[in-house]
C-alpha positions in Angstrom: 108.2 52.0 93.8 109.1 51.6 90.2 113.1 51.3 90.1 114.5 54.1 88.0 115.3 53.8 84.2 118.1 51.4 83.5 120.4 50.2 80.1 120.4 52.3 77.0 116.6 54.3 77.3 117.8 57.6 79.1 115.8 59.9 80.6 115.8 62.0 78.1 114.6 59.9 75.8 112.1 58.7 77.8 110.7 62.7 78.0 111.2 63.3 74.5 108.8 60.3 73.6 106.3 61.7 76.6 106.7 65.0 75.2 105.8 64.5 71.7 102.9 62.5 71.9 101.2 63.5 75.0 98.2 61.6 74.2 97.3 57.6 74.5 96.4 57.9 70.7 99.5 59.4 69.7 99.6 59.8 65.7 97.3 58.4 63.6 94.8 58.8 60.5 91.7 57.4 59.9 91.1 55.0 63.1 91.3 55.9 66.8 92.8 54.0 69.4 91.8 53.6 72.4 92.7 55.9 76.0 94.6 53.0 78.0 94.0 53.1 81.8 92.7 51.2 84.4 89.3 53.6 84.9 86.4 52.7 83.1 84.5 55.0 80.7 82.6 58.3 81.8 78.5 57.4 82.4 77.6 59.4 79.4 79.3 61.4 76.5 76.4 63.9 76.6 75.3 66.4 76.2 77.9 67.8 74.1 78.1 71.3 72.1 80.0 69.9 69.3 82.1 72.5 67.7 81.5 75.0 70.4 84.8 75.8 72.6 84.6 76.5 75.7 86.4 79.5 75.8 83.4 81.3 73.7 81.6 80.1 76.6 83.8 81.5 79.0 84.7 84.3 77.4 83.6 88.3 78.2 80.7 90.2 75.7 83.7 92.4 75.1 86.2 90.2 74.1 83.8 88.4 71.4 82.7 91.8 70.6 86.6 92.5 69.8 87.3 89.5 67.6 84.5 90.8 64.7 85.0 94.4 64.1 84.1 94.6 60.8 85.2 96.5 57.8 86.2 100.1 59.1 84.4 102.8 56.8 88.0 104.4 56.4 90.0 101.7 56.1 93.3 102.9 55.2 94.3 101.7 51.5 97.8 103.1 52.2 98.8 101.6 55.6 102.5 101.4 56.7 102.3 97.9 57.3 99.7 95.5 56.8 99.1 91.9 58.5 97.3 89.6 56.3 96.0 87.2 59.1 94.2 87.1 62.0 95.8 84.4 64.2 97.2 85.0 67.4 100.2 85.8 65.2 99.1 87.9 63.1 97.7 90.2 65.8 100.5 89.5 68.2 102.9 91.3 64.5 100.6 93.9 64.3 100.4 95.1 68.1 104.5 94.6 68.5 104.6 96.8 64.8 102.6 99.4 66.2 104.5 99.1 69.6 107.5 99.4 67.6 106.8 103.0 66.3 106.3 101.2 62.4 103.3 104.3 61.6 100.0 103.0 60.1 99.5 98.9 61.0 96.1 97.2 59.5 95.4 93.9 59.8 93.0 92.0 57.8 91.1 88.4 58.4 88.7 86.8 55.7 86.8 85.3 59.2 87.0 86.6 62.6 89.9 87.1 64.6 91.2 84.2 66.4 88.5 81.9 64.3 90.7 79.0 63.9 93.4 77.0 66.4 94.1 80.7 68.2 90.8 80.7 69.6 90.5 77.1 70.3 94.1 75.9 71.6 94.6 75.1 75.3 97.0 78.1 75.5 99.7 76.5 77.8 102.8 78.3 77.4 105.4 76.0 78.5 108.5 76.5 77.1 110.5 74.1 79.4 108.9 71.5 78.2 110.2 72.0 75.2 113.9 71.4 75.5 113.2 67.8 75.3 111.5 68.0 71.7 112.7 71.0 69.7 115.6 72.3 68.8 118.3 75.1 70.9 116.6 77.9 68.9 113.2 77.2 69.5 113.8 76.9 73.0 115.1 80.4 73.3 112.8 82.1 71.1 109.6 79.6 73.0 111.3 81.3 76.8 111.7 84.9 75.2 108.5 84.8 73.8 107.2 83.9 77.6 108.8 86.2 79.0 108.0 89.6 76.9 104.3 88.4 77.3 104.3 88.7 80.5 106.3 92.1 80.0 103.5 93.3 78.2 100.6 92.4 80.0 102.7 93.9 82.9 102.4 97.0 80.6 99.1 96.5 79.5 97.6 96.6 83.3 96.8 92.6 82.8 94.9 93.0 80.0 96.7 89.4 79.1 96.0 88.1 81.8 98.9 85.9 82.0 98.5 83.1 84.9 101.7 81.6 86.8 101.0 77.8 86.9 103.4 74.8 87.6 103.2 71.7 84.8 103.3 67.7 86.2 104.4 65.4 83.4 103.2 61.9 84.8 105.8 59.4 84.1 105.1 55.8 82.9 108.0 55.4 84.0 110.7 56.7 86.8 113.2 58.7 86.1 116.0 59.2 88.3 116.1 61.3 91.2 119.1 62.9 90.7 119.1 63.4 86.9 119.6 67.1 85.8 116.9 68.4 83.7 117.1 71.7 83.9 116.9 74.4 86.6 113.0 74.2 86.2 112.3 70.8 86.8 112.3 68.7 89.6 112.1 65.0 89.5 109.7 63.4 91.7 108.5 59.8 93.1 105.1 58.6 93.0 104.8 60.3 96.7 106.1 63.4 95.5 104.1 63.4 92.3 101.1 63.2 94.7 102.1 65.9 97.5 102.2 68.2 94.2 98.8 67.3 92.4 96.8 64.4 94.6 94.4 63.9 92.1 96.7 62.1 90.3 96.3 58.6 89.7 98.9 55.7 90.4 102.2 56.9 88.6 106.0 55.6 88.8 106.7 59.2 89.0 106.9 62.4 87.8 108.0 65.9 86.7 107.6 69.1 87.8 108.1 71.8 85.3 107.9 75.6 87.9 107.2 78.7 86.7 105.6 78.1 83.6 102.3 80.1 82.2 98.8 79.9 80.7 96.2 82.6 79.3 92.6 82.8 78.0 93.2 82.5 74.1 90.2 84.9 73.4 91.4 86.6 75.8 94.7 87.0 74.6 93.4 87.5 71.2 91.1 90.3 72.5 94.2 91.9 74.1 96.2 92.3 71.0 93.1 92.8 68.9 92.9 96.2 70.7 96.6 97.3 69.8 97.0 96.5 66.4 96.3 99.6 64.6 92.9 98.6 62.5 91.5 95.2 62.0 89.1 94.5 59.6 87.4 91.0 59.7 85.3 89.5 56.5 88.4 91.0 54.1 89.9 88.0 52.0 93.2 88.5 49.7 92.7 87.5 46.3 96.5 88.2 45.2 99.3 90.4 45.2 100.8 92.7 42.3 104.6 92.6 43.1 107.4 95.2 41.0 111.0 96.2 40.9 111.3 93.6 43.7 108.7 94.9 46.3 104.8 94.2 46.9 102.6 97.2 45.6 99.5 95.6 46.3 97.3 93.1 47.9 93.9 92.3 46.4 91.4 92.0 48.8 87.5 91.3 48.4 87.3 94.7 49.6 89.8 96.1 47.2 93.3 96.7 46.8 95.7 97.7 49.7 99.3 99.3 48.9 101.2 99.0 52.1 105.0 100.2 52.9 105.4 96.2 54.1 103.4 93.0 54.5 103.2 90.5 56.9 101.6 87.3 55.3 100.7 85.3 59.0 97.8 82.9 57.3 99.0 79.8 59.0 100.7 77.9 56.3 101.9 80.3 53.9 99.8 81.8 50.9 99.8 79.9 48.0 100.7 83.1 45.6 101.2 82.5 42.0 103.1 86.1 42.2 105.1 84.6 44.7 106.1 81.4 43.9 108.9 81.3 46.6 106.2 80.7 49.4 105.6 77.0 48.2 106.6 75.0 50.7 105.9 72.2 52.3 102.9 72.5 54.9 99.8 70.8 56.1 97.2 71.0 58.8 97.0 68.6 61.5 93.5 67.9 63.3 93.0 67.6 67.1 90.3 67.6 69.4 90.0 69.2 72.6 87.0 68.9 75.2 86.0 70.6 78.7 84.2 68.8 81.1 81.1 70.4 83.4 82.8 72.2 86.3 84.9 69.8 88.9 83.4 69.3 92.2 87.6 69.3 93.2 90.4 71.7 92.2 93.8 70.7 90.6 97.3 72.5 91.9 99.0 72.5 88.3 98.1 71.2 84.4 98.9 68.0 83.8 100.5 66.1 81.2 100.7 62.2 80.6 100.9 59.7 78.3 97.0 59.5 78.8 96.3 63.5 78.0 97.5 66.9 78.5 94.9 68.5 80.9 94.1 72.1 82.7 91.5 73.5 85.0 89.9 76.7 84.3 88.9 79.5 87.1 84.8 77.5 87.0 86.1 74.7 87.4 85.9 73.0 83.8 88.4 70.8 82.8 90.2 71.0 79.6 91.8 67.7 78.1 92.9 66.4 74.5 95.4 67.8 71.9 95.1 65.5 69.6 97.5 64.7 66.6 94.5 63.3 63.9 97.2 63.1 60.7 95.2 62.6 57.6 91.7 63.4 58.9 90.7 66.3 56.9 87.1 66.6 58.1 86.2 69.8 60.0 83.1 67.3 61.8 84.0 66.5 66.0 84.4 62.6 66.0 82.6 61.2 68.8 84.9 58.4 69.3 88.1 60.4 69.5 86.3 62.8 72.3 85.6 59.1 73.9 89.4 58.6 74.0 90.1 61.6 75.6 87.4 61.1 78.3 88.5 57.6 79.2 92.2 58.6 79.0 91.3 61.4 81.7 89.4 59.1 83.7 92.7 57.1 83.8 94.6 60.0 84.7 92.8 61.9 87.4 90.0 59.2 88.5 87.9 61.7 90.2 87.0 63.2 87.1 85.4 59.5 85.6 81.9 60.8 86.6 82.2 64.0 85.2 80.1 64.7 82.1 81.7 66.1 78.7 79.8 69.9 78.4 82.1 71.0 75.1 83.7 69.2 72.7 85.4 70.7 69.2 88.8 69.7 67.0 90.5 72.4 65.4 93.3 72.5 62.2 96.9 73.5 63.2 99.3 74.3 60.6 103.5 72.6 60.2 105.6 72.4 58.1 107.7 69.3 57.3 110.2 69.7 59.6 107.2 70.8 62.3 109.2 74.4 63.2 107.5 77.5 62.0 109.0 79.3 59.4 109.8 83.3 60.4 111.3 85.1 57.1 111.7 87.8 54.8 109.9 86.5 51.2 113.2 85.6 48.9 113.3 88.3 46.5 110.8 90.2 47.5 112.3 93.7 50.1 109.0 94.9 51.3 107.3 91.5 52.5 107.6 88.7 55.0 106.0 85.2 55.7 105.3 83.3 59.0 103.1 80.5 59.8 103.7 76.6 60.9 103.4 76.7 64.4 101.6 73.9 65.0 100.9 73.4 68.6 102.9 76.5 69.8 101.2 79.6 68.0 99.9 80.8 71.4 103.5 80.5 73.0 105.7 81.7 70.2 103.6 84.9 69.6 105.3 87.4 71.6 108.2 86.5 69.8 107.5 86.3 66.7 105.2 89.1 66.4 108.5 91.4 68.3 111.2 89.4 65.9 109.5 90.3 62.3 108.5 93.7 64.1 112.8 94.4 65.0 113.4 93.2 61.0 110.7 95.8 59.6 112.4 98.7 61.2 115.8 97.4 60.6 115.8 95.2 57.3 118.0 93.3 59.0 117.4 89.8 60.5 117.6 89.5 64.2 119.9 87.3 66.3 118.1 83.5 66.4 116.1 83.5 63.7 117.5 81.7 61.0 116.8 78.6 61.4 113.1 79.6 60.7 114.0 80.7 57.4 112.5 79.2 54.4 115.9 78.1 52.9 115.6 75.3 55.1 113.5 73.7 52.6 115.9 74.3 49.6 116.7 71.1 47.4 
């Protein structure tokens, strides 16, 4: 057995690093560096749908049918609140406006609902994990936001479908047995790390993170879609006409809207002329995902490791990737970084070495500088509010934030927790 961590590296530390980059490849532009492991590379690479996730693929008629509405033929010019932005946060503030008694919610989406990381995101919503990598209030609104989605698919009759899992962060190296990291996780040796998942390759050891979550992102999308009021997909804004201190009205390509409020939840925030408080400073951030064929095997929990961050859906295909691709700006799959994440799951969970890759595709998430999302009334503005840089956690934080900007609407008061999302972060 590996001894346990010694001198100044604590454990902590140790699971910070982990956390952040889960992937052999960690950051990196242009070039990709190679899955480390002792397994050698998968037979073949193909054939591959590049582009094509696999949750299209494993997704219901009815919930692709509900991610492309359409234009409504009475689509309300005049709503109470409109969403500009069809994200899983977007819909997520719609459906908690509308559960929230706010009137008249439409949302609007210049593609299809859930078109961009929503719909293409391994959806793990593990909030434990990060107390090791985000700040105190992230934390709490990342376990609140947990915890009302599962309230609401509870409400919803599982419409959700929100799945209890367990989490095993492979170690590269052991912590100790006794350190305290929270009532959630236990700390296990390379036995224990097998009893829990024996897929797993050789390890020093291990953690186990209980009671965390995962849902189909179309699924989810699907399941808000339904609640938001009216969705319109193909609408872009042009602009916004703003006076006496409010919005009066949003130019779309399908004309202008004049809502009581506005939610702007386009990912990184609009770049408004009208509105120049909204500059701030965002990017998107590439990764790649892929799904093997289904698994001749089935694995107890999701895994995470320095070599990937992996998950088995209900026919057996296995997700892996989550790449951080800084400074690749092209929307193209790159073969060699889907050969990274194949050889780094090889090295993980060696039965999967002679699996073939059936879907591979890379999606744009959007941060902001400090990589926490931004949840905020527009400075100056008394009728309009901006959300977006969620990076790898849109899918997590949803509940939350959709229910948090839902509260302030109603109110006009900012809730408990929420100000250190606030755009004045970014002053000076």
């Amino acid at each position: 057995m590996v001894s346990a961590l010694g001198g100044t590296r604590t454990p902590n530390l140790l699971i910070r690093s982990q956390m952040l980059y889960p992937l052999s490849y960690e950051r990196r532009s242009d070039q990709c560096t190679r899955g480390v492991g002792r397994a050698g590379a998968p037979r073949s690479l193909m054939p591959v749908e590049h582009g094509t996730t696999v949750w299209r693929d494993t997704a219901s008629a009815g919930v692709l049918a509900a991610l492309e509405p359409g234009v409504p033929s009475d689509l309300d010019r005049r709503p109470d609140v409109l969403v500009v932005g069809g994200g899983v946060i977007g819909l997520a503030t719609a459906a908690l406006c509308m559960r929230a008694g706010l009137g008249r919610v439409v949302l609007i989406e210049r593609e299809r609902l859930a078109a961009g990381a929503s719909g293409s995101a391994a959806a793990l919503l593990t909030p434990e994990a990060h107390v090791w990598t985000d700040p105190q209030a992230f934390v709490a609104l990342a376990r609140a936001s947990l915890q009302l989605l599962r309230a609401l698919d509870d409400e919803w009759d599982g419409a959700i479908g929100v799945e209890t899992l367990d989490w095993l962060v492979a170690l590269p190296q052991a912590v100790p047995l006794d350190a305290e990291l929270g009532a959630l996780v236990d700390v296990l040796d390379p036995d224990g790390a097998h009893a829990v998942e024996p897929e797993l390759g050789e390890v020093p050891g291990a953690l186990r993170i209980r009671d965390q979550s995962r849902v189909h992102p179309l699924r989810l999308a699907a399941a808000f879609a339904a609640r938001v009021g009216a969705a319109a997909t193909g609408v872009e804004m042009r602009g916004v006409t703003t006076s006496g201190g409010r919005v009066i009205a949003v130019r779309t390509s399908h004309g202008d809207i004049h809502p009581g409020a506005v939610v702007f939840a386009t990912g990184v925030a609009p770049k408004l002329p009208e509105l120049p408080e909204l500059a701030v400073p965002q990017r998107w951030v590439k990764g790649h995902l892929l799904a093997t064929v289904p698994a001749p095997f089935r694995l107890r929990t999701a895994v995470a490791a320095l070599e990937g961050l992996v998950l088995q859906l209900a026919g057996g295909e296995i997700v892996a990737g989550g790449t951080l691709d800084e400074g690749d700006d092209d929307p193209a799959v790159r073969d060699d970084v889907i050969a990274g994440i194949r050889k780094a799951l090889a090295a993980l969970l060696p039965r999967t070495t002679d699996l073939e890759v059936g879907h591979a595709w890379c999606c744009f998430r959007p941060t902001t500088a400090d990589e926490q999302p931004v949840i905020d009334r527009v400075p100056g503005i008394e009728n309009a509010w901006v959300t977006g840089g969620h990076f790898r956690t849109g899918i997590l934080m949803a509940a939350a934030t959709g229910d948090v900007l839902a509260r302030w609407i109603v109110t006009g008061r900012r809730p408990e927790g929420v100000a250190p999302f606030g755009l004045d972060r970014f002053d000076g």
